[in-house]
C-alpha positions as CSV (number, residue, x, y, z in Angstrom):
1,X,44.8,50.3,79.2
2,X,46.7,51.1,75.9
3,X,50.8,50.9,76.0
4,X,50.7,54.5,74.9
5,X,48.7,55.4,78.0
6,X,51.0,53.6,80.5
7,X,53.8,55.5,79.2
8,X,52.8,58.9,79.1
9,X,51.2,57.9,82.7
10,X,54.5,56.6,83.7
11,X,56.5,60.0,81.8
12,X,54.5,61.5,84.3
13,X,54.9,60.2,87.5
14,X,58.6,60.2,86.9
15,X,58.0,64.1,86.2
16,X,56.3,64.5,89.7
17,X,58.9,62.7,91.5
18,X,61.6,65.3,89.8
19,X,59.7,68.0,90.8
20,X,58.9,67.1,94.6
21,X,62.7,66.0,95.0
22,X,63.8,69.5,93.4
23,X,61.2,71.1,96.0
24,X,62.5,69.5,99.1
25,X,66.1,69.9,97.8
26,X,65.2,73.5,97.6
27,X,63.2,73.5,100.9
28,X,66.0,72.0,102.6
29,X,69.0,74.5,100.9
30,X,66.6,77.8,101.9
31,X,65.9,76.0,105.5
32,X,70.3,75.3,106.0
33,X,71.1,78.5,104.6
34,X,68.8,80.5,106.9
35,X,70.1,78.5,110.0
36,X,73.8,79.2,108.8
37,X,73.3,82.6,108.9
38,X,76.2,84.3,109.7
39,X,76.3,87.8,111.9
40,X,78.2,90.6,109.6
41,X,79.6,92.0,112.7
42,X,82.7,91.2,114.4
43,X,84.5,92.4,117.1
44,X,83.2,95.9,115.9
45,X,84.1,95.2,112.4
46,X,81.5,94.7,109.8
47,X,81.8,92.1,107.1
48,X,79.6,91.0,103.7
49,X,79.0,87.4,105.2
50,X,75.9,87.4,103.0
51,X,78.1,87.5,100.0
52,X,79.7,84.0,101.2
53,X,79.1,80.9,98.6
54,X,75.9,79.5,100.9
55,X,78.1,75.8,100.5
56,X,80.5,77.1,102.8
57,X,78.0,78.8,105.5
58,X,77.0,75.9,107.7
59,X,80.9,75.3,108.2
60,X,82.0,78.6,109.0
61,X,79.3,79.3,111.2
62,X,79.6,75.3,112.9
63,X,83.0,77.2,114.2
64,X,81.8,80.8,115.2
65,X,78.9,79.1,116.8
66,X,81.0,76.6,119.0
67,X,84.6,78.7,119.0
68,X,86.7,77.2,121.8
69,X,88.7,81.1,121.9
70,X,88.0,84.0,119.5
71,X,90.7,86.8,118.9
72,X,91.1,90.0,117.7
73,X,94.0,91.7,116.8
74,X,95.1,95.1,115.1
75,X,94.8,97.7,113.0
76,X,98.6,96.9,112.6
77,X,99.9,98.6,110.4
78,X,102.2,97.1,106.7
79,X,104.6,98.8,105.7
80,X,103.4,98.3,101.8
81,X,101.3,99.7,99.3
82,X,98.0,98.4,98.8
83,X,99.1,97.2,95.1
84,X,102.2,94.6,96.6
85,X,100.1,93.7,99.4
86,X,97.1,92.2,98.3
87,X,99.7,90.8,95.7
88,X,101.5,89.0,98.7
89,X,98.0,88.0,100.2
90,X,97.0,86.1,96.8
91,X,100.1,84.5,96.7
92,X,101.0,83.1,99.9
93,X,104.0,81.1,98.3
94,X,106.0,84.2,96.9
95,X,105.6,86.2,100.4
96,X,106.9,82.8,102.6
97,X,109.6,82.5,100.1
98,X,110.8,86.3,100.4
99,X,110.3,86.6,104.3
100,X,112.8,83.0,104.1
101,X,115.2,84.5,101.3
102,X,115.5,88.1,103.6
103,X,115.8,86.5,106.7
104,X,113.0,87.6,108.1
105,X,111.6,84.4,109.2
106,X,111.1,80.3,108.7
107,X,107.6,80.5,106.7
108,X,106.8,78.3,104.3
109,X,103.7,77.7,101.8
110,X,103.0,75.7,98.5
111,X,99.5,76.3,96.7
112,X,97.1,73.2,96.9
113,X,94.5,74.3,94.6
114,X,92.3,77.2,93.7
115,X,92.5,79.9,96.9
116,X,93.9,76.7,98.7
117,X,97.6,76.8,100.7
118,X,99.4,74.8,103.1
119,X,101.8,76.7,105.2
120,X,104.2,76.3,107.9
121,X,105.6,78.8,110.0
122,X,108.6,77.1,111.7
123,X,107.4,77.0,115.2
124,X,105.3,74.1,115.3
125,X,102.7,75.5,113.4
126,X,101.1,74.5,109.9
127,X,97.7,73.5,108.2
128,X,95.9,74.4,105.2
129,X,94.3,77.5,104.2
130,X,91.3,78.2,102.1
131,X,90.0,82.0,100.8
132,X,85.9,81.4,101.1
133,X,85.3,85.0,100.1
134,X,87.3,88.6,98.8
135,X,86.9,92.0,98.1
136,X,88.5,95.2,97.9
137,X,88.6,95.7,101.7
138,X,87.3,92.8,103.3
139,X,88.5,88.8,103.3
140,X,87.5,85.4,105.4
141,X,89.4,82.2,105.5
142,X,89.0,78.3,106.8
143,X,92.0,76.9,108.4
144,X,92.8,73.4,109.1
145,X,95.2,72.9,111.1
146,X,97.8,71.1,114.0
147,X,99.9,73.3,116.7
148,X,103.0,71.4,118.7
149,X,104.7,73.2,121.4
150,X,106.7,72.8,124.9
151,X,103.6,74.6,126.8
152,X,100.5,72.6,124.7
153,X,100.5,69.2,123.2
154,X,99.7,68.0,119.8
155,X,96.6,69.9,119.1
156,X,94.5,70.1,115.9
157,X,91.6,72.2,115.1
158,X,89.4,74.5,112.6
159,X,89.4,78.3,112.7
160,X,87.8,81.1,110.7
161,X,89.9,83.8,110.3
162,X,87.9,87.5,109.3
163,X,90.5,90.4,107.5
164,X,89.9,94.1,107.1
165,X,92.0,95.9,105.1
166,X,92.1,99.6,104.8
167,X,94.6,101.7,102.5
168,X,96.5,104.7,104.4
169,X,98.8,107.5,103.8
170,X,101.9,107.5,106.1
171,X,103.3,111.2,107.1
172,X,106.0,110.7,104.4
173,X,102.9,110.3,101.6
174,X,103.8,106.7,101.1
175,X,100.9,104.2,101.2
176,X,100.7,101.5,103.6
177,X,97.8,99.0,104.8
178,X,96.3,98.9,107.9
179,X,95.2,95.4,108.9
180,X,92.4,93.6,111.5
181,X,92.2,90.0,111.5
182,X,89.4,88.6,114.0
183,X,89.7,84.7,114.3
184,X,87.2,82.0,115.9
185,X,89.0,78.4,116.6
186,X,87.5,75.5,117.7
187,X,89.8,72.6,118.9
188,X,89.3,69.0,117.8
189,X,90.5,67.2,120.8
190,X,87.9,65.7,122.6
191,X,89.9,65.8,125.9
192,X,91.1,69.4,125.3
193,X,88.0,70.3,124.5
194,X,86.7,69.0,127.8
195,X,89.4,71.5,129.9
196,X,88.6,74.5,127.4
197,X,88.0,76.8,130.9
198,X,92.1,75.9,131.7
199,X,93.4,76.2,128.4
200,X,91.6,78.9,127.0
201,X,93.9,81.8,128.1
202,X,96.7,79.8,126.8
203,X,95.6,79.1,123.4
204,X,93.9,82.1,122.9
205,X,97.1,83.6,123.9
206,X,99.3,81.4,121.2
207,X,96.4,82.8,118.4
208,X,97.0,85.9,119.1
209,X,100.7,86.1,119.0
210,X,101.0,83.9,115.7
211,X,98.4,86.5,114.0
212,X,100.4,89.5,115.1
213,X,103.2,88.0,114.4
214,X,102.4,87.0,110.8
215,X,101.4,91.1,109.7
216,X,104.4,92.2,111.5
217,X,106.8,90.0,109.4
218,X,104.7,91.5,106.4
219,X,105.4,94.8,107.7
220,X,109.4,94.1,108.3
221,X,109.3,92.9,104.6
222,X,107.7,95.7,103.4
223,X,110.3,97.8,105.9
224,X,113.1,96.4,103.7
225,X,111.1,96.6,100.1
226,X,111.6,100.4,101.1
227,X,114.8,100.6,102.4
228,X,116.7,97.9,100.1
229,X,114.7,97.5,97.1
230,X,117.7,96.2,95.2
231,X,118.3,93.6,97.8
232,X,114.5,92.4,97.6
233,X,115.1,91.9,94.2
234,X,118.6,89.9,93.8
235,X,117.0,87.7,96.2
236,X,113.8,87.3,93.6
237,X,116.1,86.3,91.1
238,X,119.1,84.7,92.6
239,X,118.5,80.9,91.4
240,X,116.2,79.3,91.8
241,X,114.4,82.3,90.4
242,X,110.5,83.2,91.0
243,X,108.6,82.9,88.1
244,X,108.8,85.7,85.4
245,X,105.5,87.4,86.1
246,X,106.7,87.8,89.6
247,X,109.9,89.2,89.3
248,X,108.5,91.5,86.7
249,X,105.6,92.9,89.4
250,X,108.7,92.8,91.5
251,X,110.8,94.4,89.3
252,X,108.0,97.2,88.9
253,X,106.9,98.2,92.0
254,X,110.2,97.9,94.1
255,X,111.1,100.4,91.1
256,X,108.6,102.8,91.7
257,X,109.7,103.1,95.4
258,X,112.4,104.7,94.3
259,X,111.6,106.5,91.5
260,X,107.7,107.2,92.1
261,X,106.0,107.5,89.1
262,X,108.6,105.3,87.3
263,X,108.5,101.8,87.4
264,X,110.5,99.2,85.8
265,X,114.3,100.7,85.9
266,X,115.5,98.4,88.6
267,X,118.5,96.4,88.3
268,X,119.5,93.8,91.1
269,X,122.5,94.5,92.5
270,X,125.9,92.3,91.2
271,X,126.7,89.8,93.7
C-alpha cells in the first residue's frame, strides 16, 4: 500500500469521524431542544418562548418544570410612558439609583455584563439578574438569588420571571404601562425543599409582595417624574452626576411632561 494511499485513506476516516460527531451533536441539540420545550402560555398570558436562544431552554424550563411556588401578579399599572419605562427596564442601575436619590426606596443595582445585573433591594433581598429574551411587549428573566428574613432563614434559589407589558392611555391622555410579571422559583435548599407543602404559602407569599412591590415603586417614581420633574432632574445631576446620555434622555422626556411636544427645555432647579 502506497504512502499516498494511506493518507488520502486516513484524510478520510478523519472526515467520517467529523461528520458522525457533527450528526450526533446535532441529534443530541434537536433531541434537548424538543424536551426543553417551553409552554407559551402563562397564567393566561401568552409568551414567544420559541423565540428563546435554545442554550438557555433546558434551564428555564429545569425551573418551570420543578417550581417550588409560581406567582402571578398584575396588570399594575406605571405611572410612565412607554419611552422612560422600557428605558428604566434596560437599565436597572439608573432606576435603583433614582428610586434611592427620591426617597422612594433602598434599591440598589450595578450591571455585571451584557443584560446581566446584580441588585439589592434593602430587605434582605439580592441576586443576579439576566434578560434571556425581549421584545416590544413581552420579556423573560433568570434570577439567582438568596432571601434573609425574621420569618424564613437564609434561603437561595433560581426563578424565571415572565413580563407583559402593554402601553395605555390614562383619562388625562397621558401614557402609562400596564405591567404582568408571572414568576416560577425553585429553592435550593435541600431541607427546605423537603417541607415545600409548609413553606409554600409563605414564600409564595414573600414573591409576590417583592414583585408588586418592585412596579409600584416604578409607578411612585414615575408619580413624581409627573408631578416634580425639576426635582427628578437636580437629583440626576446633583454630584455624583449620571452619565451624559442619561441625563440628556432625562433632561428630554421629563421636559416633554411639561411641555408636551417640546422636549429638552428643562432646567434643574438651584439648590
Amino acid at each position: 500500500m502506497s504512502a499516498g494511499w494511506q493518507l488520502q485513506r486516513g484524510r478520510a476516516w478523519k472526515t467520517f469521524v467529523v461528520v458522525i460527531g457533527l450528526g450526533a451533536i446535532t441529534h443530541a441539540s434537536l433531541g434537548q431542544s424538543e424536551n426543553c420545550a417551553m409552554s407559551s402560555h402563562h397564567a393566561g398570558v401568552m409568551f414567544p418562548v420559541e423565540r428563546v436562544d435554545p442554550s438557555w431552554a433546558c434551564r428555564l424550563q429545569a425551573i418551570i418544570s420543578n417550581y417550588t411556588t409560581a406567582n402571578a401578579v398584575g396588570p399594575i399599572r406605571a405611572a410612565l410612558s412607554e419611552s422612560m419605562y422600557e428605558y428604566l427596564l434596560d437599565r436597572p442601575p439608573l432606576a435603583a439609583a433614582l428610586i434611592n436619590r427620591l426617597d422612594l426606596g433602598l434599591y440598589k443595582s450595578e450591571a455585571r455584563g451584557q443584560g446581566r445585573f446584580w441588585g439589592n433591594d434593602g430587605e434582605g433581598t439580592e441576586g443576579i439578574v439576566q434578560l434571556v429574551y425581549k421584545d416590544g411587549t413581552s420579556r423573560i428573566y433568570y434570577l439567582e438569588g438568596s432571601h434573609d428574613s425574621r420569618l424564613l432563614p437564609h434561603i437561595t434559589g433560581k426563578a424565571v420571571v415572565f413580563l407583559k407589558m402593554n402601553a395605555v392611555r390614562e383619562a388625562d391622555g397621558i401614557g402609562a404601562m400596564d405591567s404582568t410579571m408571572i414568576a416560577y422559583t425553585r429553592l435550593d435548599n435541600r431541607i427546605l425543599s423537603g417541607l415545600v407543602s409548609l413553606l409554600r404559602p409563605l414564600i409564595g407569599g414573600t414573591v409576590t409582595g417583592k414583585l408588586q412591590k418592585g412596579v409600584e415603586t416604578v409607578n411612585r417614581l414615575g408619580q413624581v417624574m409627573r408631578r416634580h420633574p425639576e426635582r427628578v432632574l437636580f437629583e440626576a445631576m446633583d454630584p455624583p452626576a449620571f452619565p451624559n446620555d442619561e441625563v440628556a434622555f432625562l433632561k428630554g422626556t421629563l421636559g416633554s411632561l411639561q411641555n408636551p411636544g417640546k422636549a429638552g427645555h428643562l432646567n434643574p432647579p438651584i439648590p
